[in-house]
N, C-alpha and C positions, 0 to 999 in steps of 0.2 A: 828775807830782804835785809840786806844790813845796816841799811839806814834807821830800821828799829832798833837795832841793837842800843842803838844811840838816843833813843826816843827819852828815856828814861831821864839823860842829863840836859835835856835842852828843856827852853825856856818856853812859858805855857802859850805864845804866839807862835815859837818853832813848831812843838808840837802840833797843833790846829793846821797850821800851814801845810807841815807833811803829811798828816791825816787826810789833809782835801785834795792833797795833789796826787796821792795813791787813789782817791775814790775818783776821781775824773778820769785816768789813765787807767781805770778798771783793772788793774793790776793785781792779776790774783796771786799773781808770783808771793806778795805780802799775805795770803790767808794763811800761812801755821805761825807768823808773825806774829801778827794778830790775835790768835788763837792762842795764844804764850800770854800776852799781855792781858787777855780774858780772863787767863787762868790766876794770872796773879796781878791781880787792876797796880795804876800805878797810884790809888790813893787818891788821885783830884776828879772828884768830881764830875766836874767839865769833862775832863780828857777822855775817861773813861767811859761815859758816854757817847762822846764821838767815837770811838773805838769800837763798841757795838755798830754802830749805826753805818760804819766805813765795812767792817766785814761782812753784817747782814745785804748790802748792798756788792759788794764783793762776791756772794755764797751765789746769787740770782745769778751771773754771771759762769759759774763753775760749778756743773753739774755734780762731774766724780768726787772733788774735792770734799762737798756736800756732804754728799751720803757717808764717803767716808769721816767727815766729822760725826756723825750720829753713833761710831764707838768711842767717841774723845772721853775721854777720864773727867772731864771739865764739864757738870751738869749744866754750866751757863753756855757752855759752848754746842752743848745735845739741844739744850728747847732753841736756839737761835738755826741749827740744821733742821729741826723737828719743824721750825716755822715755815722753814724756806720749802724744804719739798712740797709741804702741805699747797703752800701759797702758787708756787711756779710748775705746781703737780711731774715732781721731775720721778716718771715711771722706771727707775732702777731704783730706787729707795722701795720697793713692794715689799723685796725680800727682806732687808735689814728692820723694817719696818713690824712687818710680821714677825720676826726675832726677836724686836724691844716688847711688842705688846705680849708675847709669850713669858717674858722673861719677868714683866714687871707687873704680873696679875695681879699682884698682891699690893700695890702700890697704887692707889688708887690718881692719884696726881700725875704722875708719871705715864699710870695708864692710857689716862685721858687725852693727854696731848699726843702722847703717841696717834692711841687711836683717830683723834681728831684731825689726823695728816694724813692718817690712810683712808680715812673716808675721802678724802680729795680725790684721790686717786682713783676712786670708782674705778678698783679692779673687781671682778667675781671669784677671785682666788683670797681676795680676804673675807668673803661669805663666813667659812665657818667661824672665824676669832669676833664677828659682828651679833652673829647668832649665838654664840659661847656668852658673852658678857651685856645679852640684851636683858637678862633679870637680874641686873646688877644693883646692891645696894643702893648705890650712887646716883641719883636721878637723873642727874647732869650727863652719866654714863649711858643708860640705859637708852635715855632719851636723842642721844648722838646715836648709837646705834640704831634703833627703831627708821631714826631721819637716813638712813645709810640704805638698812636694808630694803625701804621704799624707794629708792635712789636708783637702787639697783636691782629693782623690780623680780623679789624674790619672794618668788609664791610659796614657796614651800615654810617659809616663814608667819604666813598668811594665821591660821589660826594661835600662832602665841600673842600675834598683833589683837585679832580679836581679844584673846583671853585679856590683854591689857585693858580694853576699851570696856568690855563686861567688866571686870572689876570696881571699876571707878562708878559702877552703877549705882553704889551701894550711899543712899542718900544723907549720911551723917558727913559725911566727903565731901563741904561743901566747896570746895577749892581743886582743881585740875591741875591733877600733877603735869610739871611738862610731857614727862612721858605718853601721858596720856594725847596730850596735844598730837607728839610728835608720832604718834604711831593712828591715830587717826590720818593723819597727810602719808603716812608709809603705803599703807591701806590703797588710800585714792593714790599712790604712785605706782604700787602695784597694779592697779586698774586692773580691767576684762568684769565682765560679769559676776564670777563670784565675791568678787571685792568690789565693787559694787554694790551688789544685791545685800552685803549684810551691812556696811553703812545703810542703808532705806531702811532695813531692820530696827535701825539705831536712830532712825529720825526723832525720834521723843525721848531721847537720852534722860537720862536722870538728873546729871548735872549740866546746869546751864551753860556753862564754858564747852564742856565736850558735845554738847548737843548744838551750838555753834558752830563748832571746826566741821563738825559732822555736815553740817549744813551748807556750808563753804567750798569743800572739796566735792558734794556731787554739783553743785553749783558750777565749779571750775572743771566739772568734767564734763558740763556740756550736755550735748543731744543724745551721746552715748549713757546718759545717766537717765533720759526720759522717760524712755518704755519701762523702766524700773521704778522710779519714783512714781509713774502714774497708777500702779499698782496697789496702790493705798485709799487712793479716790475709790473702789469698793471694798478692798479689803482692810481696809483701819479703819479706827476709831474715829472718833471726831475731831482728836485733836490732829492724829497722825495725818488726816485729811487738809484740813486747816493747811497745817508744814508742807504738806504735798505740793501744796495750789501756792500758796506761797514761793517754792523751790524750782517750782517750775517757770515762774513768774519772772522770778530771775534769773535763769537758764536762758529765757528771751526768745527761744526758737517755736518757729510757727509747730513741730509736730508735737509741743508740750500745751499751748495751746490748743490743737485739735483733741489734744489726750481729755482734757478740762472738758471742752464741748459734749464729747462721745461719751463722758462718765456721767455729764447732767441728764444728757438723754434716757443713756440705763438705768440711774438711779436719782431721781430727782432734789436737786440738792436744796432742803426745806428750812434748815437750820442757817436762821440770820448770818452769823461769824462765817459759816462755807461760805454761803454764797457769796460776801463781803472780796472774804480772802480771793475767791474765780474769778470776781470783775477787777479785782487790783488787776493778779495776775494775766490776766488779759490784755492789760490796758500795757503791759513790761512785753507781754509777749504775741504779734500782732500779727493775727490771719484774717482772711478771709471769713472762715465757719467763727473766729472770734468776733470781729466783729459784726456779723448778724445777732449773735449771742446777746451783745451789749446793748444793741440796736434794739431787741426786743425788753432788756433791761429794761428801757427808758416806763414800761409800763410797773415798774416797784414805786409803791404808795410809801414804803419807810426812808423818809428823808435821809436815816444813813447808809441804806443801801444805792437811794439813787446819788447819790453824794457818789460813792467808789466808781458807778457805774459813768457820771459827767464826766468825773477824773480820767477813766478809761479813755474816753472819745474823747476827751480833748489831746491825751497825748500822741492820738491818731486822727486826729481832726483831715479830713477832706471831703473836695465835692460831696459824693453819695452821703455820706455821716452827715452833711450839714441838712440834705435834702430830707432824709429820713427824719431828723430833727423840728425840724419846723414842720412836715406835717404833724410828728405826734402832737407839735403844742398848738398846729389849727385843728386838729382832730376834737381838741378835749381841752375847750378854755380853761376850766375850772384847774387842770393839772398842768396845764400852760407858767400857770403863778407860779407851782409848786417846783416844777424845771428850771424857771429863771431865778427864784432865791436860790437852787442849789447848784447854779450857773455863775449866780454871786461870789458864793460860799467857795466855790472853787478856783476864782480868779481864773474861769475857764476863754483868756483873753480869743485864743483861735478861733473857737466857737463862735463867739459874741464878734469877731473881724466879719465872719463869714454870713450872720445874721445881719446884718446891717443893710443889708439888701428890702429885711422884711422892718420895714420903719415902725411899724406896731408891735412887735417882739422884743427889737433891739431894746426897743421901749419900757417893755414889762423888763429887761436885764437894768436897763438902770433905774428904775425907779427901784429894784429889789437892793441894788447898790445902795440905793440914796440910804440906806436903812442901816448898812454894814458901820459896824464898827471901826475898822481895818481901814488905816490909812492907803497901806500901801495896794492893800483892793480897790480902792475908789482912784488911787493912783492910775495903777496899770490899763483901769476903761477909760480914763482922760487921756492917756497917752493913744489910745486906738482909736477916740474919737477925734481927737485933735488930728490921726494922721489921716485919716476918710479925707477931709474936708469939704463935707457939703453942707449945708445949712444945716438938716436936721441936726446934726451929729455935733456940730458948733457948738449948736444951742443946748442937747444933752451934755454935752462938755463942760460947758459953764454950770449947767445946773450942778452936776455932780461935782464941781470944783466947789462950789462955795458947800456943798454939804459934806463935802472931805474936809475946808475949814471948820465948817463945825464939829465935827466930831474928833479933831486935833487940836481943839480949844482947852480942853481938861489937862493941867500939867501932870504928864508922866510919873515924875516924881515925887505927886503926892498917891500913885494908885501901888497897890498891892502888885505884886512882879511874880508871874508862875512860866516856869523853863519846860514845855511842853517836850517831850522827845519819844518818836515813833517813826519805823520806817516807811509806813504809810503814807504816800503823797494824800490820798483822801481826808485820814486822820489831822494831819498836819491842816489840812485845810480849815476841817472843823473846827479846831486847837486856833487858828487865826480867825474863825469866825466867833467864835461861844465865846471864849475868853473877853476880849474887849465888849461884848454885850453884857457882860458880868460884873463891866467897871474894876477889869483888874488889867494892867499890861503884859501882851503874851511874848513871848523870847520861843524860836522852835530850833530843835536839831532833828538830823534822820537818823542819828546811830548814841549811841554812850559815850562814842569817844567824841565827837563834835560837842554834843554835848558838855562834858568834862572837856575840852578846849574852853567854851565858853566861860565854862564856873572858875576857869582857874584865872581869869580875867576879868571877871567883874565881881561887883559886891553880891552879895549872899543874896538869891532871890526866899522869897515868901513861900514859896512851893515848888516842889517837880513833881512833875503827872510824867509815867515813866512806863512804855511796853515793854515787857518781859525778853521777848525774843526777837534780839534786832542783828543787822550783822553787823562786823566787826566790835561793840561792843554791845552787849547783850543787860536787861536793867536791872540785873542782881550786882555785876561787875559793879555798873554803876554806882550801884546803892554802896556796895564795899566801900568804891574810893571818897564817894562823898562823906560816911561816916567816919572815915580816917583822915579827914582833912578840917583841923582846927577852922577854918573860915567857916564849912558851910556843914558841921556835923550836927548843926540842930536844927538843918531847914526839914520840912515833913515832905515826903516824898509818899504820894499816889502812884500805885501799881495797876497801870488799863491793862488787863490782858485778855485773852480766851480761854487760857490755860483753865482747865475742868478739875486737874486731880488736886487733891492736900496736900500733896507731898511736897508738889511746886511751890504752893503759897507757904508751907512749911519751911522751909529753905528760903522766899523771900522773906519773910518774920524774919530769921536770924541773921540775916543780913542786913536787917534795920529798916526792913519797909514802912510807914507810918498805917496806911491803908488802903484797901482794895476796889477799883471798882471791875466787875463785870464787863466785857464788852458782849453785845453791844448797848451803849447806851444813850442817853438823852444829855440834851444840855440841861435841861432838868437835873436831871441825875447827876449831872459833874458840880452843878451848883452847888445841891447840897451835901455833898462830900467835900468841895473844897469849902463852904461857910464852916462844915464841923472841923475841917483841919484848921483852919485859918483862927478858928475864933480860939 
């Protein structure tokens, strides 16, 4: 274009001027222009700047021009074609593209971006140069590949993906290379059964981050992940089973559910933590045979199993569930009590709408109320007696209002602060029940990273009571970023887990756990592990 020619002696509002007047008229006639002036900037700054920015916008527009930039002699002017095919995935750059990543093996930068554009392209003709440079020094390489060749659902690749994910077994590794990451999601992109079946394999990873992703992707794979993961309910361990009932929990489909039911029949699930984990996962993933399951629940005498078990039914609260409910609490006064504090404990508002019917029940839920610590618990049953509005319900209304003023009498800021995080709606419950009984104020999150949102926002709390295995961030991560964060690297952090093996607790210690409790436990037991951390 010969107006560039000229670009050089005009004045730095000419130039802007002409720059914007080619990028509006999309004028590609100006890209070897352009491409001149790339090669040899004209010094300012500004100008040259817009200059990129008028030809990369130019390149989206002119496909062949493109690709034939990607032998330009001018490296600024290769990664700006490098960018564009990548971006507008313009399918004739395949071949020149395959050319640069052959040529520039040895170039690790070069490589990268290359390859980085031809993964766009999701052609299966670049299979092999994906699989060639998937054990590449380079993590950032490797780990692009691995995400490609899941992409492009290449089985045959399938056991080097494995080999990556074993590797990283190895428990001195306390950190998940991306690699690692990314070749677990290659895996579950590859899908079908035998990829599949060896993620379930991998459910009790070694490393907490890769035993995450691992957790995630049968998750996101759905109902076709079921009949596979339910395969641990007899044949694993106790933790592997734990992760099972858990996985399927959040999977959310009734035949993972039915999976649960059918494995407690064959093999009676005795061990407090399982059965904990079966009436969570019940309560995420709702049948029929689940809830008779939960139904018969209501007869656990251990406050924190019926705890999971209310949690269950209330996230599936109807008619039959309410019916069944109220006879077992006229069945068996004495355990009548014991259902409405942990009806309290639950903030199990639906429930407690639907009992309102029986004026002697409703009764026993708020007088268990009157007792709760938890504001925002004595809240939520004011708000559903106030909306009934019949006398009784008034009159409970009021009562439990002035005993939510008492018990929000004690200034906040002079009680001890502990950031409770578990993805457990039960636990969380508990965590807002125990805590404020303990005359300490409780703060909850469901994952590490809400958590870590909160922490980076307020002042340092007193304590984190922290589950091991949560999704999206998991409470060793946690533990990491809290001990690298000047604000809050000397608050003591409580690890609740199930976790059974050393290895685990091994690798929390060096991440800077403070101390452990056992799940399942007492508020008893949280007491006196938070008095010895606190003191």
């Amino acid at each position: 274009m010969d107006a560039l020619t000229d670009l050089r002696g005009m004045e730095f509002f000419e130039q802007i001027t002409l720059l914007r007047d080619i990028e509006a008229r999309a004028d590609v006639s100006a890209i070897p222009g352009l491409c001149e002036l790339i090669a040899a900037p004209l010094g300012d700054q500004s100008v040259d700047l817009a200059v990129i920015n008028v030809l990369q916008a130019l390149f989206a527009h002119d496909e062949p021009q493109t690709v034939a930039g990607l032998a330009s002699p001018s490296p600024a002017v290769r990664r700006l074609c490098l960018r564009t095919v990548g971006r507008f995935e313009f399918a004739s750059a395949l071949s020149a593209l395959m050319d640069m990543a052959a040529a520039r093996a040895r170039e690790p930068e070069d490589l990268q971006e290359t390859l980085s554009a031809l993964s766009r392209l999701r052609r299966s003709e670049s299979l092999p140069l994906f699989r060639k440079h998937l054990d590449h020094p380079d993590p950032l390489i490797s780990a692009l590949c691995a995400e490609t060749l899941g992409a492009l659902a290449d089985a045959e690749s399938l056991p080097r993906l494995a080999a990556l994910i074993d590797a990283s077994e190895i428990i001195s590794g306390d950190d998940c290379p991306v690699t690692v990451f990314k070749a677990v999601g290659a895996v579950a992109g590859i899908g079908g059964e035998t990829a599949l079946s060896y993620l379930v394999t991998k459910i009790h990873h070694k490393n907490p981050t890769a035993r995450r992703a691992i957790h995630e992707a049968l998750i996101h794979a759905g109902p076709a992940a079921v009949p596979l993961v339910a395969r641990l309910l007899s044949e694993g361990d106790l933790d592997e089973k734990i992760l099972s009932a858990n996985i399927l929990g959040f999977i959310g489909h009734k035949s993972g559910a039915e999976a649960l039911v059918t494995a407690q029949d064959l093999d009676d699930f005795s061990h407090p933590n399982l059965r904990f984990a079966v009436y969570e996962a019940l309560g995420r993933a709702p049948s029929l045979k689940g809830l008779v399951f939960l139904i018969d629940g209501l007869a656990e005498t251990d406050p924190m199993l019926l705890l999971a078990v209310i949690t269950a039914l209330e996230a599936n609260a109807n008619p039959g569930v309410v019916k069944k409910l109220v006879e077992a609490m006229q069945a068996d006064p004495a355990k009548a009590g014991l259902m409405a504090r942990t009806m309290a404990d639950a903030a199990a508002v639906r429930l407690f709408t639907a009992l309102l019917c029986e004026p002697a029940l409703a009764g026993l839920v708020v007088a268990e109320a009157e007792t709760s610590c938890d504001p925002e618990t004595m809240a939520a049953f004011v708000q559903v007696l106030e909306g009934a509005g019949t006398p009784q319900a008034t009159a409970l209304a009021r009562k439990l209002r002035a005993a939510s003023a008492g018990a929000t009498a004690p200034d906040d800021a002079g009680r001890r602060r502990v950031l409770a995080v578990d993805d457990s709606k039960a636990m969380l419950a508990f965590y807002r029940s125990a805590l404020p009984g303990l005359g300490l104020a409780a703060t909850t999150a469901d994952n590490g990273q809400a958590a870590w949102d909160i922490l980076e926002t307020s002042d340092p709390f007193d304590c984190i009571v922290a589950d091991m295995n949560m999704p999206v961030m998991d409470g060793i991560e946690l533990t990491r970023l809290v001990r690298g964060d000047m604000a809050h690297a000397a608050t003591p952090i409580l690890m609740a887990t199930t976790e059974s093996t050393g290895e685990q607790v091994e690798l929390a210690l060096r991440a800077g756990v403070t101390g452990f409790l056992k799940k399942p436990f007492t508020a008893e037991a949280l007491a006196a592990e938070l008095s010895r951390l606190l003191s």
